[in-house]
N, C-alpha and C positions, 0 to 999 in steps of 0.2 A: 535462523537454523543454526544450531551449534554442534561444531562439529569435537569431538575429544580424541588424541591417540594415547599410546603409552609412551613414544617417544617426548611429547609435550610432556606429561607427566614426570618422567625422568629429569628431564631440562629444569623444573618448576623445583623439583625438589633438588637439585644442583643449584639451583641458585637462593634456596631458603639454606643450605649448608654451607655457603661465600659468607651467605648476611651473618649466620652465627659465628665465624671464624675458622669452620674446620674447613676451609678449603684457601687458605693463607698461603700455597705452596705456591697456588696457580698467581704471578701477578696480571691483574685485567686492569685496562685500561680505563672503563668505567667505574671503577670503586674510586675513583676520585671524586671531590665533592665540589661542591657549585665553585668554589674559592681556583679552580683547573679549569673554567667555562672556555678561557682563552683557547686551551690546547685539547679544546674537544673535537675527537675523531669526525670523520665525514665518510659514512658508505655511500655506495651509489646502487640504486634498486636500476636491473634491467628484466631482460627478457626477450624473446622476438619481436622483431617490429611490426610483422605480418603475422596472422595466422587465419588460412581458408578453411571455411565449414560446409561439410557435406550438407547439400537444401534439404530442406524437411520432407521426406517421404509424403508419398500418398497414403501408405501404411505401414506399420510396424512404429519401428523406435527409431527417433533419429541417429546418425552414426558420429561420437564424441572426438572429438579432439583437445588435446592436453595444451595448455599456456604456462610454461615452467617460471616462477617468477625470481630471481636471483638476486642476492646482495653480495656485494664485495668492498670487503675490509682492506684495503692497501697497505697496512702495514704488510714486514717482512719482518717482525721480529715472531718468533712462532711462541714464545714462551712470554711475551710482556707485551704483544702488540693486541692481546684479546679487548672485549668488550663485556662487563661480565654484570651488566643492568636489564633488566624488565625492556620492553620495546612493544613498541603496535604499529602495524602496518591498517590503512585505512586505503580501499580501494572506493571507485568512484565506478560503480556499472550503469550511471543514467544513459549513455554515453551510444547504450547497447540495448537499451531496451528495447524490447519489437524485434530485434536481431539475434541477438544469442540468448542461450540462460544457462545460468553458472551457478557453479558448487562448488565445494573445497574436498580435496581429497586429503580427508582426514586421518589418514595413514601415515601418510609420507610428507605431514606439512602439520602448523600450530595451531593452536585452538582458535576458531573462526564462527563468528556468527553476523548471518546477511540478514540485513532487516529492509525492505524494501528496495533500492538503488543503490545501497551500502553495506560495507560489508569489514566487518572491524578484524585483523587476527594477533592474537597477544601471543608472542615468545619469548625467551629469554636469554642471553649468550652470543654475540659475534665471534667469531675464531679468524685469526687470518685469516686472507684470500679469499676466493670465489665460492659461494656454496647456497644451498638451495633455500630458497626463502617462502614458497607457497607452491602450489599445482593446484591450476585451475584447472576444472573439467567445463568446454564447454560446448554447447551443440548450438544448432540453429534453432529458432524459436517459431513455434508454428506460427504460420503465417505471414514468414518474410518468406523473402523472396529473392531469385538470383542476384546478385550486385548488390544487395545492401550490405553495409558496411556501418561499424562502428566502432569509439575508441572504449578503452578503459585504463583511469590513470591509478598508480598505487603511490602511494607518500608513506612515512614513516617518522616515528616521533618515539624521542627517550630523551630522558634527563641525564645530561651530559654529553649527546651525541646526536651528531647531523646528518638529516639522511637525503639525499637529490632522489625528487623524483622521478617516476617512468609512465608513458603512455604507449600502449602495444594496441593496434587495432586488427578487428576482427571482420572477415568479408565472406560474406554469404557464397559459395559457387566459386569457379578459378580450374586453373591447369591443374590437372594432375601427372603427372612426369613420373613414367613407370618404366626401370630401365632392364633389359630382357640378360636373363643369365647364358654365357655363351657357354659352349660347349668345348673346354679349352680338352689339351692332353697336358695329367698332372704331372707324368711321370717322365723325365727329360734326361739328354744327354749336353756338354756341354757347348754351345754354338747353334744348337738342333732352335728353330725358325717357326713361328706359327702363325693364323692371320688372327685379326682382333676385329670383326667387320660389329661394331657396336651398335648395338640397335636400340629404341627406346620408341614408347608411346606417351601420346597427352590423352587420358582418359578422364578429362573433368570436364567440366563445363562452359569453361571458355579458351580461347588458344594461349598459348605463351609467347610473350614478344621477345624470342632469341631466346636464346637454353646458352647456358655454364656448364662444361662437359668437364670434370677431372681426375684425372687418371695420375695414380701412386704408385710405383713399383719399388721395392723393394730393391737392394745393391747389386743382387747377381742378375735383374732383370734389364732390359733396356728396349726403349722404342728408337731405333735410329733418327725416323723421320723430325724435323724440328719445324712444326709449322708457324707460318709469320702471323697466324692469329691464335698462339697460345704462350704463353710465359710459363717460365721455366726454375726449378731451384730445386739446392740439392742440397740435405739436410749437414750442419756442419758436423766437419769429421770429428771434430772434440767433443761433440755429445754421444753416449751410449746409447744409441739410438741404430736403428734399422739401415742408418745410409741412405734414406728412400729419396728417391727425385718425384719432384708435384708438378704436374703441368696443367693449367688453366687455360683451358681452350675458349672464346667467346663464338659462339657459334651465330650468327645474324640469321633473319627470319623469321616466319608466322607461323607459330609449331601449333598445328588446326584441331581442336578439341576431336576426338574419336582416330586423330591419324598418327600411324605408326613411321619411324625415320630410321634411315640406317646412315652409314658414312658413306659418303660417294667413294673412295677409294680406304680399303681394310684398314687397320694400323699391324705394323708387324711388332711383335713381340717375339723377344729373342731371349733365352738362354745362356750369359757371357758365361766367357771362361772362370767365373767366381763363384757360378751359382751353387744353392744347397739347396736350404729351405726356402723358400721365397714367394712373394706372396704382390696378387695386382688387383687395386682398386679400384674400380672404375662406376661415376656417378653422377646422373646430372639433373641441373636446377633451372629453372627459370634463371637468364642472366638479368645480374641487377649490380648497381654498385656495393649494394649491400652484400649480397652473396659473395661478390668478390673479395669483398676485403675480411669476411669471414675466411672464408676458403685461405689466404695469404699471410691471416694470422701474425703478421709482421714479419714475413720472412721476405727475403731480398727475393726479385724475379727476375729473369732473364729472357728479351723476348726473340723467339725464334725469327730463321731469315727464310722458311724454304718457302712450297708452297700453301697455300688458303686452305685451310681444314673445312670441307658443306658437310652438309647431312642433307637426303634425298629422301622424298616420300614412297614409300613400302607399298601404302596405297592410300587410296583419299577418306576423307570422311566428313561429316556435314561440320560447317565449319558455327561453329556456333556465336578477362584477363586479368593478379594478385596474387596470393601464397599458395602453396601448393595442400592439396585438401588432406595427402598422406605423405607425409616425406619420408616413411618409412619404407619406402616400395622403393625410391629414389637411386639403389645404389648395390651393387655386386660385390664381389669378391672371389678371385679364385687361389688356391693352392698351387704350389710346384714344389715336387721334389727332385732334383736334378744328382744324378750320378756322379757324385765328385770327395775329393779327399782337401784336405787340411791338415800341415805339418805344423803343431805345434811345437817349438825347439827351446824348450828349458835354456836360460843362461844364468851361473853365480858371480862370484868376487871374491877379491883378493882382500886382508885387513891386515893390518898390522900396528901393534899399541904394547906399552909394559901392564905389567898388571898392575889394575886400580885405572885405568886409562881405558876410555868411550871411545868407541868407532862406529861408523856408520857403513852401512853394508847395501846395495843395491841386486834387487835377485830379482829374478819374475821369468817370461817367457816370450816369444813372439810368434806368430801366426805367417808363416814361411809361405801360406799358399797352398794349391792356386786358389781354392775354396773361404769366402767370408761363411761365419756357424752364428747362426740366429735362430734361436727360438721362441720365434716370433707368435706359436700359438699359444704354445703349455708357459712360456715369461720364465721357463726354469732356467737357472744358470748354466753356463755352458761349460766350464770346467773348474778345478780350484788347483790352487798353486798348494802343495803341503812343504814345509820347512820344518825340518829337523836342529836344534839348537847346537851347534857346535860345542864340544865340553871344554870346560872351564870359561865358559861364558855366561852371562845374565840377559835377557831381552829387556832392554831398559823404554824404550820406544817402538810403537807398528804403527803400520797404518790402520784406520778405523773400521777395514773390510777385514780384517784376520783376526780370527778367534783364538783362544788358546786353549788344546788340549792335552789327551794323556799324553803319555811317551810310545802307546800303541795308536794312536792315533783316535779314539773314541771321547763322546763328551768329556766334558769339563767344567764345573760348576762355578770354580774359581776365575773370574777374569780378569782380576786384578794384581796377583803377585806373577811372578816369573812362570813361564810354563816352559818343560821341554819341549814342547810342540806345537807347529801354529797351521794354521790350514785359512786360506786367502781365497775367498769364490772371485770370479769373473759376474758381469752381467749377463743378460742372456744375448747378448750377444759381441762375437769377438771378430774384428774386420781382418782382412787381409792384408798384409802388412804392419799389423797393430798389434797389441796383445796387453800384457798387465807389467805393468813397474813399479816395485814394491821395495821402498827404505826402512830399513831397521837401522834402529841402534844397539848395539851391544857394549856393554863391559866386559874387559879382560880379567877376569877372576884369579886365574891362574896361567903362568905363559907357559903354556903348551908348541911344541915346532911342529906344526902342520895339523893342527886338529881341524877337522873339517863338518858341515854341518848338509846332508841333502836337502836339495832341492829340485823339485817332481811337480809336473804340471799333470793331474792327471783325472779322472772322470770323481762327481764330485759323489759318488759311493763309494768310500771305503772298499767295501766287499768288492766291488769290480771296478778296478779301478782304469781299466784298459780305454782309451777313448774311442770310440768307435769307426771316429771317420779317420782318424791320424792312422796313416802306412809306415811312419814310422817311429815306433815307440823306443829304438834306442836312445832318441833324442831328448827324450821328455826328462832327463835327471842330469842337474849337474851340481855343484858344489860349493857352499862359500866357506872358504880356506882362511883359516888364522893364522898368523906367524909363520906361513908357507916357508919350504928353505928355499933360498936363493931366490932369483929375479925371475919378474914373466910367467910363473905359476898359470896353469891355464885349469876351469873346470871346461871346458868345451875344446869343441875344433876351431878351426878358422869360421869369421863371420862371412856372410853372403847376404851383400844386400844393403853394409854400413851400418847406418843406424835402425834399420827395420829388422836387421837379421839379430839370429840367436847363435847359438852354437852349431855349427856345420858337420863336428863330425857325433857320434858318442861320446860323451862327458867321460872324463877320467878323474875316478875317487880320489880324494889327498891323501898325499902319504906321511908318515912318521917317520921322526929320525932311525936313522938305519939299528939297527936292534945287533951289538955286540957280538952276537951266539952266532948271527947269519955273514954269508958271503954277501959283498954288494950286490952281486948279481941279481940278487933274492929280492930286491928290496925294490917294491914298483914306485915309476919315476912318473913323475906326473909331463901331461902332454907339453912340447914346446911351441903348439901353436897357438897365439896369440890374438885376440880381436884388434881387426885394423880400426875399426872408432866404436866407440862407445856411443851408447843413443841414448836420448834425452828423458828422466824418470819423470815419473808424474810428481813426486816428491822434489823434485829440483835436482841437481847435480850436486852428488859427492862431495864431502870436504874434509879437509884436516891429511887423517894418512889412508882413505878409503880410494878403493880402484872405481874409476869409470868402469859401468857394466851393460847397460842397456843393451849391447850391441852382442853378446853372446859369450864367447868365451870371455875367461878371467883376466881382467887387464892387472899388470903389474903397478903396484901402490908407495915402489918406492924401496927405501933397503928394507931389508927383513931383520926385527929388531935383535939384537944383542942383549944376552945377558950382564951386565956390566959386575953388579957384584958376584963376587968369590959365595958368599952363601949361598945365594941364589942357583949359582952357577952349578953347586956340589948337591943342591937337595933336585935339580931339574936330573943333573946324571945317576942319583940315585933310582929315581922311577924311571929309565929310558927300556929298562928292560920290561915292567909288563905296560908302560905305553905303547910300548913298539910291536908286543903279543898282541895289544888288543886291539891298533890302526892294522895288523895281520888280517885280523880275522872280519873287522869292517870290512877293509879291505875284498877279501874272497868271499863275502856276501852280494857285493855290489859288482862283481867281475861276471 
């Protein structure tokens, strides 16, 4: 039987467009020729090791179950570690026959044709990493019977590349592990307590020896209890990720085909002081070592000391064991939205250089609490940092998250030369405590005293920019200052909290040399409070004549530089007058 997609098609004529040279951009690893056999690639084909099949009806159709079959390319180079040769996988179904009967789902897999016990599929292209190599469709085969069981192995062969084979076996009948949705409350306040009394059934055809129970909650969530038969981990803080803690429960016992189980005593789930969005998984497996170290996925565990987590039967049922016949059923999830606020508190920097002279500037914001903000369903970011270019400066350097646009803050086609305007998204999600640090370089173009550029953490629509859960949006703008006069120049208040903290009070705009025409009185003075440490950027620490800033207000960078030459010095006091009009009128914009 042969099966054809468009996607194979696509592939085919990608790779007749390699062999003629129009596709010379891409470097693949297989366009090397026999004389490179030394340093020929090696994938490895997997897939599940188990997979249970619903027994063949007395009537109707039998019910199909999917075998995903997978190849993974190790390289980590994403642009030169590909594969870009013809390939065949060869599966081995004798294995199974009398047992299942298999097909290829010719949608979402390569062109495949089974010719009695075999079954040939031709592709073409390896790319980095993990990714889908065939989907078997398969069912039980009339006239087997519960507990038969059988293997099928897949190999794979290309010139110039090695591929380790896989055998995944298939078993007629097994537990089915169906876990019941509870009836949580979504809508929470912060501390507010609920039970988790989890319940599941085996509705297959033989019992399960011991169930894998595992429960994910999200940052703002927590189960206090720590039982001594579940391990424990918490994802690490440096990854942009949810914060979620995983716990693996091994639950021992004969979980009896037809019978339903709950927990002998509830799990509580709690609402911390952090929560917002938040969100709890809860799912369980046949335990096996296999499942567990799936489930652990190489994360460090930690095993609890309290006490022994059972599960108790609901009620009996005829006690009638391998992989689960649907593992689709296997697993819940509920929502929470918990009543809470998040202070995100803008902080800038202080620079100072002559002109023709680079500095480096640290801005960004931090997340004061008490609320972590994750958008954990819709994946949208959670806020964006917008930076205004201070004048008489060039953005010679950003980081690789900030676009550059207009001066009104809308697209920008251009990403390449200098833009007045940059706008810096978050992930979707920003912890508590944590927030975004973000190094620019600048050139000094022109030495300006106190030109200043905003910096505004604030909701990632333009048109509304207000952030929804922040109470306080004084906080959100503060300022990176050139040539500040005098020492200690501050865009914020005082920090709170060291290096976690931002700016404590309202940012205060920079100001210009005092303007001739005005009394000093007139002339706003920038705030004298100071951040007591500066916290640590994702860019590394500041160097040269740039102020630590991580920590919120504007740290001091040193003397503020002097005009030295007489030219210089006559054509700066010739513009002081409409510089000093126009840092005015910044100025009473921003006030």
């Amino acid at each position: 039987m042969t099966r054809f997609s468009p996607r194979t098609a696509l592939r085919r004529a990608a790779g007749s467009l390699a062999a003629a040279g129009l596709l010379a951009a891409v470097s693949l690893a297989g366009a090397a020729g026999p004389a490179q056999a030394a340093d020929a690639p090696v994938f490895t084909l997997g897939g599940p090791a188990d997979t249970g099949l619903h027994p063949y009806p007395e009537s109707g159709r039998p019910k199909a179950a999917t075998v995903g079959i997978t190849l993974d390319n190790p390289s980590e180079d994403e642009e030169n570690g590909g594969f870009g040769g013809d390939f065949t996988l060869t599966f081995d179904l004798s294995g199974v026959a009398g047992v299942a009967d298999v097909t290829f789902d010719g949608e979402s897999g390569p062109e495949c044709t089974v010719t009695g016990t075999k079954a040939v599929c031709e592709d073409w292209g390896v790319r980095p990493g993990l990714q889908g190599a065939a989907d078997l469709i398969v069912t039980a085969a009339d006239g087997s019977e519960d507990g038969d069981t059988g293997t099928i192995t897949v190999t794979g062969e290309a010139q110039g590349a090695t591929f380790t084979p896989f055998t995944t076996r298939l078993t007629v009948g097994g537990p089915d592990l169906v876990m019941k949705q509870l009836p949580f409350r979504s809508e929470l306040t912060p501390g507010e307590k609920q039970q988790a009394p989890i319940t599941f059934a085996n509705r297959g055809t033989r019992d399960a020896d011991g169930v894998l129970l595992t429960l994910r909650y999200s940052r703002g969530l927590d189960i206090p209890q720590r039982y001594s038969n579940c391990e424990y981990t918490v994802d690490d803080p440096a990854q942009p990720d949810f914060g979620s803690t995983t716990a693996l429960c091994s639950v021992a016992g004969a979980f009896e085909a037809g019978a339903t189980y709950t927990l002998a005593t509830p799990l509580t789930l709690e609402a911390t002081e952090r929560a917002f969005y938040d969100t709890f998984l809860y799912r369980i497996e046949e335990n096996s070592a296999a499942q567990r170290t799936a489930q652990r996925a190489g994360a460090r565990f930690e095993r609890g000391d309290g006490a022994v987590l059972k599960a108790v039967p609901v009620n009996s049922g005829a006690a009638a064991r391998s992989a689960d016949l649907d593992p689709y059923d296997n697993q819940q999830e509920a929502d929470f939205r918990t009543e809470n606020t998040a202070d995100f508190v803008a902080y800038g920097d202080k620079v100072a250089g002559p002109e023709g002279s680079t500095v480096k500037a640290d801005i960004g914001f931090r997340n004061q609490g008490p609320a972590w903000i994750g958008y954990i369903r819709s994946g949208e970011d959670v806020a964006t940092v917008d930076f205004t270019v201070p004048q008489g400066t060039t953005v010679t350097a950003r980081p690789d998250r900030c676009r550059a646009v207009t001066a009104d803050g809308t697209y920008r086609e251009d990403q390449k030369s200098p833009a007045p305007r940059y706008v810096c998204n978050t992930s979707m999600t920003v912890r508590d405590g944590a927030g975004l640090d973000l190094p620019f370089e600048l050139r000094i173009d022109k030495a300006m005293v106190g030109a200043g550029g905003e910096v505004t953490v604030r909701n990632t629509w333009l048109r509304d920019p207000k952030l929804p859960f922040d109470p306080k949006p004084a906080n959100n703008t503060a300022y990176l200052i050139v040539n500040g006069e005098g020492e200690g120049a501050d865009s914020g208040g005082t920090t709170d909290g060291g290096n976690d903290g931002g700016s404590g009070e309202p940012s205060t705009p920079p100001t210009s040399a005092p303007d001739p025409e005005e009394s000093p009185s007139e002339t706003s003075v920038p705030s004298e409070s100071a951040a007591s440490a500066p916290a640590t950027t994702s860019g590394g620490g500041a160097a040269g004549t740039t102020g630590g800033s991580g920590g919120g207000g504007l740290a001091a960078t040193g003397s503020t530089v002097l005009i030295a030459s007489g030219t210089a010095a006559a054509a700066l006091a010739a513009g002081l007058v409409l510089f000093a009009a126009a840092r005015r009128r910044a100025a009473a914009q921003h006030g």
